[in-house]
N, C-alpha and C positions, 0 to 999 in steps of 0.2 A: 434835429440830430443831437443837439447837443444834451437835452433832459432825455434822451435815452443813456446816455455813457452817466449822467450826474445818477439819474433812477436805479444805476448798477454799481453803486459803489465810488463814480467820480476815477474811475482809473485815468493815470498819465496817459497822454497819445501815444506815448511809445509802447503801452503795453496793448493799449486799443488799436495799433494799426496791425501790430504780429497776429493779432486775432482775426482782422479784416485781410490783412495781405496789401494795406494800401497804405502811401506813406503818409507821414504828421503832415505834411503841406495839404493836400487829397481831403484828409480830417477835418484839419482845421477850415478848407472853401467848403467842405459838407456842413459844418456849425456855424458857418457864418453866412451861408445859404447864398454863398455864389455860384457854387455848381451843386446839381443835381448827380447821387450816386446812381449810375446802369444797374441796370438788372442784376449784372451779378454779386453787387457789390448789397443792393437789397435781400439778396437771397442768403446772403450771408448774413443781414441783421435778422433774419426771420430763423435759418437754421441754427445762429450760434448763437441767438440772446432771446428766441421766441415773438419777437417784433412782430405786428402787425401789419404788413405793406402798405394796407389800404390808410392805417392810422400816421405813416411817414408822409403819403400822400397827400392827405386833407386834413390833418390833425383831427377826426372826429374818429368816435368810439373810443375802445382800451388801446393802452400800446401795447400789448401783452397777448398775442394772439393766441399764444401757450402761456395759460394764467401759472403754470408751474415752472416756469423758466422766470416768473417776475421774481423781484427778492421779496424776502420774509417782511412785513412789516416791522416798524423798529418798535422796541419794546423799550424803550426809556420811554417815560412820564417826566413832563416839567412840570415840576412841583409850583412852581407860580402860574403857571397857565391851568394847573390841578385847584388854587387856589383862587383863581378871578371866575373860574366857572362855580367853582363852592360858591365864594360872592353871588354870581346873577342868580344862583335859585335859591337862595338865601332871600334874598332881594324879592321874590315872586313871591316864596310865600309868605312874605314880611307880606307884600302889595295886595295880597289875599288876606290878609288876616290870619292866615293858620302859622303854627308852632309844629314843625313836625320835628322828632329826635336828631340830633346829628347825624345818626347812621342812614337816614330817610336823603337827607340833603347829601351827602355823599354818592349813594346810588346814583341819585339824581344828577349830580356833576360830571359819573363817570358815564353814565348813559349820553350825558350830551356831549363828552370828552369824543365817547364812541361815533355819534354822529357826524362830530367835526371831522373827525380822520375820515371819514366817509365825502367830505364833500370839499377841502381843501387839501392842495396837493403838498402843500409845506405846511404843517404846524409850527415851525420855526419862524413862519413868514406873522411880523406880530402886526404890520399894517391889515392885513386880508382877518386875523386870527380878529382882531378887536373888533373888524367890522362885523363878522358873523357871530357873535355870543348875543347881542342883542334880538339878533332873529330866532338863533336858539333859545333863549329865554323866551320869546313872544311864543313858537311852538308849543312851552313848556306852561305856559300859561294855558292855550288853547286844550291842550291833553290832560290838563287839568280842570278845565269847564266843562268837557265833555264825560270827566269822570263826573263829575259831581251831578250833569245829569242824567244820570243813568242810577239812580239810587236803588238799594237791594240787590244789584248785581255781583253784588262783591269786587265792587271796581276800588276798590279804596287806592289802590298804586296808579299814577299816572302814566308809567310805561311798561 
């Protein structure tokens, strides 16, 4: 309960309970998972934020039943986490041997920048963030073996 109110902006409980109708004590046993919200009070995460019931339930699938009630993704770029993914495919094609232009290795950073926001749920999060560049760089290897076998196709771009 709680990364639905953080996924929506992080609002005070006092503005999150006028919206549910329940009070900040009610909120806070639903975020600390001593009690379980009734029906109605689910039906109100599903009509007023697009919640998913079944995803409050079991934590599987989207939380976002109504992918149009989720928020906008954020549009700031950390310019150091822009810059360690430049590093690892820097790094790949140094480990290959190839030289490709900086604007080549850029692509390539923000393509796997794009991956990342696809598969963690904090890019802020810089424990989870360092573990996965090294897997994206191995990908980024692997997409790049498979261009190369495939010669004449006009595969020259890895993604």
């Amino acid at each position: 309960m709680r990364e639905i109110r953080r996924r929506l902006g992080d609002p005070d409980r006092a503005e999150w309970t006028g919206r549910l109708k329940v009070s900040k004590n009610t909120i806070a046993s639903y975020e600390r998972g001593e009690t379980a919200p009734d029906a109605d009070v689910l039906a109100l995460y599903r009509s007023e934020f697009g919640i998913d019931i079944n995803w409050i339930a079991t934590g599987e699938g989207e939380m976002f039943a109504d992918p149009s009630m989720a928020p906008p993704p954020s549009v700031q770029v950390d310019p150091l986490l822009m810059e360690e993914l430049y590093k690892a495919v820097e790094h790949v094609y140094r480990d290959l041997g190839q030289k490709p232009p900086p604007h080549r290795i850029a692509n390539e950073a923000t393509a796997l920048f794009n991956v990342l926001l696809a598969r963690v749920s904090d890019v802020r999060d810089k424990v989870v963030v360092e573990a996965a560049i090294p897997a994206l760089a191995k990908e980024l290897v692997d997409r790049l073996a498979q261009a190369a076998k495939e010669p004449g196709t006009g595969k020259r771009s890895a993604s």
